[in-house]
C-alpha positions as CSV (number, residue, x, y, z in Angstrom):
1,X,12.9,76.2,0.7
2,X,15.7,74.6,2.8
3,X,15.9,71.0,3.8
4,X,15.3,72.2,7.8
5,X,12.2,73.8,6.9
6,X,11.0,70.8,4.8
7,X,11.7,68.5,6.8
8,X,9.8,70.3,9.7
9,X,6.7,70.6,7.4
10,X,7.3,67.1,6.8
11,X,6.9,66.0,10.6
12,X,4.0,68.1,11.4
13,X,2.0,66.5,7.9
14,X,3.1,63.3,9.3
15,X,1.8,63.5,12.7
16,X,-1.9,65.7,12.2
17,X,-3.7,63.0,13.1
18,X,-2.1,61.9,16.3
19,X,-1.9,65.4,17.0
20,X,-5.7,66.1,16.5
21,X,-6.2,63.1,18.4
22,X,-4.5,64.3,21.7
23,X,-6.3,67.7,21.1
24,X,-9.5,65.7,21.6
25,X,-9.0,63.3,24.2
26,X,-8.7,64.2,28.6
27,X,-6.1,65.3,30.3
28,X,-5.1,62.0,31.9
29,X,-5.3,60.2,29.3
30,X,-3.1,63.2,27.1
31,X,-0.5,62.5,29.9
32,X,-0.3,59.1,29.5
33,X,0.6,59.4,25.6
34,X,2.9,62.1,26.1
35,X,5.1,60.3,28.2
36,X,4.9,57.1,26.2
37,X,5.8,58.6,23.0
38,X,8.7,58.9,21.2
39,X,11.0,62.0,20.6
40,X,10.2,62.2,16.9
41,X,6.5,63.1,18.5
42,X,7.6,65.2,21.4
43,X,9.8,67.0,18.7
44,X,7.0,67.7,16.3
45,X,5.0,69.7,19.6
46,X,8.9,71.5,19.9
47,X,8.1,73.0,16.5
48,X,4.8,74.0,16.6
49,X,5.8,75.9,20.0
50,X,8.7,77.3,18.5
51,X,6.0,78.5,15.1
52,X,3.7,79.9,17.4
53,X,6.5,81.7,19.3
54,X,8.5,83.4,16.3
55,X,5.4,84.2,14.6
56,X,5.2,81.5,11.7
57,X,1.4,81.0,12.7
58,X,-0.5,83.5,12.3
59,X,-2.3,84.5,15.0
60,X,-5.2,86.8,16.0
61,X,-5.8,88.7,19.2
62,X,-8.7,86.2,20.2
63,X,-6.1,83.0,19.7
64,X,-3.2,84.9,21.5
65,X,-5.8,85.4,24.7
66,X,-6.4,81.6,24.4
67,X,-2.3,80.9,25.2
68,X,-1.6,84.1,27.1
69,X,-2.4,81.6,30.2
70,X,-0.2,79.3,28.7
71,X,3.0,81.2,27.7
72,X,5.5,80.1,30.1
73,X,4.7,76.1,28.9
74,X,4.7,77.1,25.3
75,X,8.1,79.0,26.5
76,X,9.9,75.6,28.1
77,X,8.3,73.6,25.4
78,X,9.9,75.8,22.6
79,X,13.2,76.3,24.5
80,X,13.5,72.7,25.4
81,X,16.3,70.3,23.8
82,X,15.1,66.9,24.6
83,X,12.2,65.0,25.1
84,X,12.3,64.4,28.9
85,X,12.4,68.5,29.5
86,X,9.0,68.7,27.2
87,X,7.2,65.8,29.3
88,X,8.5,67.3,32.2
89,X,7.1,70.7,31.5
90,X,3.7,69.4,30.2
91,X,3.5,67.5,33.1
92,X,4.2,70.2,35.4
93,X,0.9,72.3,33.7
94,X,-1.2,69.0,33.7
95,X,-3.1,67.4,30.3
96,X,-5.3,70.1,29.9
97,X,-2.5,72.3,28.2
98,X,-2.5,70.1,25.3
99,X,-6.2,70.3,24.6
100,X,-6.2,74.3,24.8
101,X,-3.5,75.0,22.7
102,X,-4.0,72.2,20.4
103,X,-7.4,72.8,19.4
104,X,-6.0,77.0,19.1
105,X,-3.4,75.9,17.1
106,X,-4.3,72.8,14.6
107,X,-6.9,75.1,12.5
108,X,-4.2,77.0,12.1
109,X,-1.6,74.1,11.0
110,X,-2.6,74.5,7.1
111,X,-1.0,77.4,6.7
112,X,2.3,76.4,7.6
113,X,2.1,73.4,5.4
């Protein structure tokens, strides 16, 4: 296993519970954290968009039509190089996006780590 992919699994294990938190909470209130949070955070939503993307999560046809309505955020999320580009986009789609594909995407988390 390289360091990258380590360190990765690393940042995801770290931050489950902040992320199962903002999977749970409104959309307002998902906003608010988003864009008060630091990049190691915004970096460790990067990666899961990027997993989901290039096919590290496994994913079945009912969880793909859960974030078909969804693709072009998970898209400027993944694609994104700094933290103001993934507020920016998540802001753009509103809080709601987070509680969707979170709560798609977290069950799924253990098998990455």
């Amino acid at each position: 296993m390289s360091k990258r992919v380590s360190h990765r699994k690393k940042l995801i294990k770290d931050n489950l519970n902040a992320l199962k938190t903002l999977s749970h909470i409104g959309p307002k209130k998902s906003l608010v954290i988003i864009n008060n949070s630091p990049n190691k955070f915004l970096h460790v939503i990067r990666t899961l968009a990027k997993s989901v993307l290039d096919g590290t999560v496994p994913l079945k046809e009912h969880h793909i039509k859960k974030l078909k309505r969804h693709k072009s955020v998970i898209r400027a999320i993944a694609k994104s190089r700094s933290g103001h580009h993934i507020k920016k986009a998540a802001s753009q789609k509103g809080g709601s996006f987070f509680k969707s594909v979170l709560t798609t995407i977290l069950p799924l988390i253990p098998m990455l780590l």
